[in-house]
C-alpha positions as CSV (number, residue, x, y, z in Angstrom):
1,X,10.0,-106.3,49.1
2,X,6.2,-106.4,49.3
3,X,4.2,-103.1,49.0
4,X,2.9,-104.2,52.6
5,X,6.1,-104.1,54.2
6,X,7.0,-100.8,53.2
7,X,4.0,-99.2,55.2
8,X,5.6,-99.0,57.9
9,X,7.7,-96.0,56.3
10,X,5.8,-92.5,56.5
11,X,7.5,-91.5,53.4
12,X,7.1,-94.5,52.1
13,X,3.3,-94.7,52.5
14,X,3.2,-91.1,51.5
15,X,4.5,-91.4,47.8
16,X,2.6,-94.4,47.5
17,X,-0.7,-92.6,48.5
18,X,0.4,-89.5,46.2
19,X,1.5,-92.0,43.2
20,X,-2.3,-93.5,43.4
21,X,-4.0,-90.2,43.9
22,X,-1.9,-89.1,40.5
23,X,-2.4,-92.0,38.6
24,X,-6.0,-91.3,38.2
25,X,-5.5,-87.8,37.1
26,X,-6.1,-86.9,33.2
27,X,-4.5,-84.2,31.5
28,X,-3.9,-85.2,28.1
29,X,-3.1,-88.2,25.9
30,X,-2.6,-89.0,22.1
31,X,-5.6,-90.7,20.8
32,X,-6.6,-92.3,17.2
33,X,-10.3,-91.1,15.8
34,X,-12.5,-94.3,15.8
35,X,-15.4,-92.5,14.2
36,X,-16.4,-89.2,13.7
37,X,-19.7,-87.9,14.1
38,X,-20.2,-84.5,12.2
39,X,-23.7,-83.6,13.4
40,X,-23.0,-83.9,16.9
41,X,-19.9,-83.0,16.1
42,X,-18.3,-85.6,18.7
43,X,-15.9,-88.6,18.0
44,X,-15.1,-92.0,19.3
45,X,-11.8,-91.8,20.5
46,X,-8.7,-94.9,21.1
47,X,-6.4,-93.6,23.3
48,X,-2.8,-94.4,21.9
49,X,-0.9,-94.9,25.1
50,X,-2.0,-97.5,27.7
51,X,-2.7,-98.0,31.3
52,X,-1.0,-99.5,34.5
53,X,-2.8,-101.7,36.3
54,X,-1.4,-103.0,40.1
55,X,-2.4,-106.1,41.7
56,X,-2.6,-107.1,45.3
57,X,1.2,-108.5,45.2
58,X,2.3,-105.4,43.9
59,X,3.0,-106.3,39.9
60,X,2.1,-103.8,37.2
61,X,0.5,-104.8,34.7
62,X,-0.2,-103.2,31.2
63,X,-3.4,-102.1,30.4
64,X,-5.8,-101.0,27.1
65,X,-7.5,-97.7,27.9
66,X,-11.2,-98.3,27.2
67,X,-12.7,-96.0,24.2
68,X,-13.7,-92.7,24.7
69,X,-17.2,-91.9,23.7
70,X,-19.2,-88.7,22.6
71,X,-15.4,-86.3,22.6
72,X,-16.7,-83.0,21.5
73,X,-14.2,-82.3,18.4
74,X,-12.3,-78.7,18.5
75,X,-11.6,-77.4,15.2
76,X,-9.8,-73.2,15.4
77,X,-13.5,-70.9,15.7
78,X,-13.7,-67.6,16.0
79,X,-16.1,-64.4,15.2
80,X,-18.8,-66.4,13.6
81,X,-16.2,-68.2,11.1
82,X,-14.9,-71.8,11.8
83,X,-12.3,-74.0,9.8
84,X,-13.8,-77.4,9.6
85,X,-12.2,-79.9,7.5
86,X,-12.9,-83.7,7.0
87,X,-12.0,-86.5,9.8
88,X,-11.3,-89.9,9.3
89,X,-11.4,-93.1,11.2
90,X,-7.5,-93.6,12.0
91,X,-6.7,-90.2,12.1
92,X,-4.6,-88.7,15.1
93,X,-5.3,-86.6,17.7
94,X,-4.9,-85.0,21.8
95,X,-7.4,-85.4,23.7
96,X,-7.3,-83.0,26.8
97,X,-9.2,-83.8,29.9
98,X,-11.1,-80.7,31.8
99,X,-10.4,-80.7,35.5
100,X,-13.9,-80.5,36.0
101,X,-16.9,-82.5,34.6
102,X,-18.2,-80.7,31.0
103,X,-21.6,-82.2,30.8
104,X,-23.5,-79.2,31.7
105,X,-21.8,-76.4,29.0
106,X,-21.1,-79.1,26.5
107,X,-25.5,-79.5,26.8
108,X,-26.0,-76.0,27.2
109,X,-22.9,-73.6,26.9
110,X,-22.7,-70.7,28.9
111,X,-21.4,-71.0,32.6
112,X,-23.0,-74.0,34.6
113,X,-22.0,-76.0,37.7
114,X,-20.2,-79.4,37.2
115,X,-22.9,-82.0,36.9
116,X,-20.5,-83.7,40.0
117,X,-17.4,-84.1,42.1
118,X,-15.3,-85.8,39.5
119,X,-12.0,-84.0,38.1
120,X,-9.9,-84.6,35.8
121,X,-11.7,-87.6,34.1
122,X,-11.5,-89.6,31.1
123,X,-15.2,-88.5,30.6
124,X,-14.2,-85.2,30.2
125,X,-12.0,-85.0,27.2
126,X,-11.8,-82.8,24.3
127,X,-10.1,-84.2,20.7
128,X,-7.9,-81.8,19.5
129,X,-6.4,-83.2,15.6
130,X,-3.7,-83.0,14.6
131,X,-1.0,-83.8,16.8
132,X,1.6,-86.3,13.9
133,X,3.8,-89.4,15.5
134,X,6.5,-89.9,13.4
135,X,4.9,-92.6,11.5
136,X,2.4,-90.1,10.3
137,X,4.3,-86.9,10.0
138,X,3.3,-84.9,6.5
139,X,6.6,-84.2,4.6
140,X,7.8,-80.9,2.8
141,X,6.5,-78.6,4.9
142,X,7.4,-74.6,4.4
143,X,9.5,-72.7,6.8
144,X,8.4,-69.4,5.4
145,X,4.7,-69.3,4.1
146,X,1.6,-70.0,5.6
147,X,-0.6,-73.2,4.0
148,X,-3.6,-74.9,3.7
149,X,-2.9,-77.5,2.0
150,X,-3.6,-81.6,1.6
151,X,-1.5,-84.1,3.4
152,X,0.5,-85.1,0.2
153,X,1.0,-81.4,-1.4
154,X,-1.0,-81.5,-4.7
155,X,-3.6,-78.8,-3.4
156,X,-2.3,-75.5,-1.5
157,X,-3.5,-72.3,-0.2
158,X,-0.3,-70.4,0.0
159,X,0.1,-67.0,1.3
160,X,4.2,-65.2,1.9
161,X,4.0,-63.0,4.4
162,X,7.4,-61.3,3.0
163,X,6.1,-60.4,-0.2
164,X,2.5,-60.4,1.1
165,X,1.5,-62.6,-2.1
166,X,-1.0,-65.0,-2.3
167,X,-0.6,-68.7,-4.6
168,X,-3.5,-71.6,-5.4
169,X,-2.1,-74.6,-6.6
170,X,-5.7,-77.2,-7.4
171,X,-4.6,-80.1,-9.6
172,X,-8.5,-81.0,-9.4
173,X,-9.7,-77.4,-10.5
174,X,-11.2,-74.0,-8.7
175,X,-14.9,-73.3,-8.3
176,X,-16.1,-70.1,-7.6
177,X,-20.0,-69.4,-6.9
178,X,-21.3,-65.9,-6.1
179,X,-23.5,-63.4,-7.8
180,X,-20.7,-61.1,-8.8
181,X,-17.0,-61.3,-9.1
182,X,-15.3,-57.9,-8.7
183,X,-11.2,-58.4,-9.8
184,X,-9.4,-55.2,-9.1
185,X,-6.1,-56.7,-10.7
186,X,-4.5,-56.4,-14.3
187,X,-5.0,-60.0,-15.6
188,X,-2.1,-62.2,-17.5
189,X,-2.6,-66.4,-18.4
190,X,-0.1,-68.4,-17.9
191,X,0.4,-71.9,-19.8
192,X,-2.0,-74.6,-18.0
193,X,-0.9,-76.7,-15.4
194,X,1.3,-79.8,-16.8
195,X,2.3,-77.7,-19.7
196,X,-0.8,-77.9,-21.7
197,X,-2.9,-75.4,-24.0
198,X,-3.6,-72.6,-21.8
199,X,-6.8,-71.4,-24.1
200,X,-9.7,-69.6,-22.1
201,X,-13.5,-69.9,-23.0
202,X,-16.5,-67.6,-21.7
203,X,-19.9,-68.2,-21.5
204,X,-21.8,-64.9,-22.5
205,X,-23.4,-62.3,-23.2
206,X,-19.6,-60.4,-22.0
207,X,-19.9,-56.6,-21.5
208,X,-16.9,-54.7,-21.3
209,X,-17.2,-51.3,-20.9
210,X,-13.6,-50.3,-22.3
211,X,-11.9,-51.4,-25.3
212,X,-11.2,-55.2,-25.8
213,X,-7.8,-56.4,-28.2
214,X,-7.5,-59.4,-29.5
215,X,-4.7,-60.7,-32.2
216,X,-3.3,-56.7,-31.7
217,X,-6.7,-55.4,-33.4
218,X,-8.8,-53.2,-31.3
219,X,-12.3,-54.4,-31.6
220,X,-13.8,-50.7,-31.1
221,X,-11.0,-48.3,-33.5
222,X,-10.2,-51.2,-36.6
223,X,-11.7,-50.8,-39.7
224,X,-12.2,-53.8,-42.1
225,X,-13.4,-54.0,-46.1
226,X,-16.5,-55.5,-47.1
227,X,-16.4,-58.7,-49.0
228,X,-19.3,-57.4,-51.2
229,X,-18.3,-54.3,-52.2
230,X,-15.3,-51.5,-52.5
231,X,-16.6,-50.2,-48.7
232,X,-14.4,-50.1,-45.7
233,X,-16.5,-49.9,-42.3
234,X,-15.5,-47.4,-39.4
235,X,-15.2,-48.0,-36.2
236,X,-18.1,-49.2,-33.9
């Protein structure tokens, strides 16, 4: 039956009207990151699901969403501390649509009046990533600790909150830089990662205000005999 014909029917024509109105309402989609921008902090989003288009005989036809420009990228931010990390052309995401237009704060922050009457637009968006299709779903995740850790598990952050303990697993190494180090912790080494030579090397001058032991001789009680003569030193 033609959409025409149909008009006739209150209901009809009331679910049809209520249909369009809906249809151009945003609230969120899946998206794929086209290109990130880090100093405006904004990305170029694809949005992974596609439109409906109707014609004037009533067919629907499929549609491409256009590309979504200048998406301000959320990453979790709170108390003057954010966590940033990098992303990459392909990489998936939700893009949530503010029922009014952003343009205003998103210039100036603060509380301002929408720039106009639109709601719920596709200009309006915010990229949240993250969000995994199954395609793209990260493996061996842990039910009982909390991680920050790469996609494929070499590197991890780890911390139980059962035991409260904390584990760093870096394949590629650990930097620290800061003016001090302050370790309140007795200190043990293990064997190096992939079971080589665990042996340790500092840089000096070392100041260590107790005593050190190494090879089970104190270095400030033992005694040892002079090459030179019959002596035998003291103690430092």
């Amino acid at each position: 039956m033609d959409h025409r014909e149909r008009w006739g029917d209150p209901e009809e024509a009331l679910r049809m009207a209520m249909g369009g109105h809906q249809a151009q309402m945003w609230t969120a989609l899946p998206g794929l990151v086209v290109s990130f921008d880090a100093s405006s902090m904004t990305a170029v989003i694809q949005p992974a699901i596609g439109g409906v288009q109707t014609d004037q005989s009533g067919e629907r036809q499929a549609t491409t969403l256009p590309l979504l420009a200048d998406v301000p990228v959320v990453f979790p931010r709170g108390g003057g501390c954010t966590l940033t990390f990098p992303v990459t052309a392909g990489d998936e995401c939700l893009v949530v649509f503010s029922s009014r237009p952003i343009d205003s704060w998103w210039q100036s922050g603060g509380v301002q009046r929408p720039a106009d009457a639109r709601m719920h637009s596709l200009a309006d968006g915010f990229a949240l990533v993250g969000p995994m299709s199954k395609a793209k779903a990260i493996s061996a995740v842990s039910t009982s600790k909390v991680q920050l850790r790469t996609d494929d598990g070499l590197a991890v952050i780890e911390i139980d909150p059962a035991s409260h303990a904390m584990a760093f697993t870096a394949p590629g190494g650990m930097t620290i830089n800061a003016p001090t180090l302050v370790i309140n912790a007795a200190l043990s080494q293990g064997a190096a990662m992939g079971g080589g030579s665990s042996a340790s090397s500092l840089i000096g001058p070392l100041t260590v205000t107790n005593d050190v032991t190494a090879a089970g001789k104190s270095v400030s009680t033992h005694h040892h005999t002079e090459h030179d003569g019959p002596s035998t030193s003291g103690p430092i």
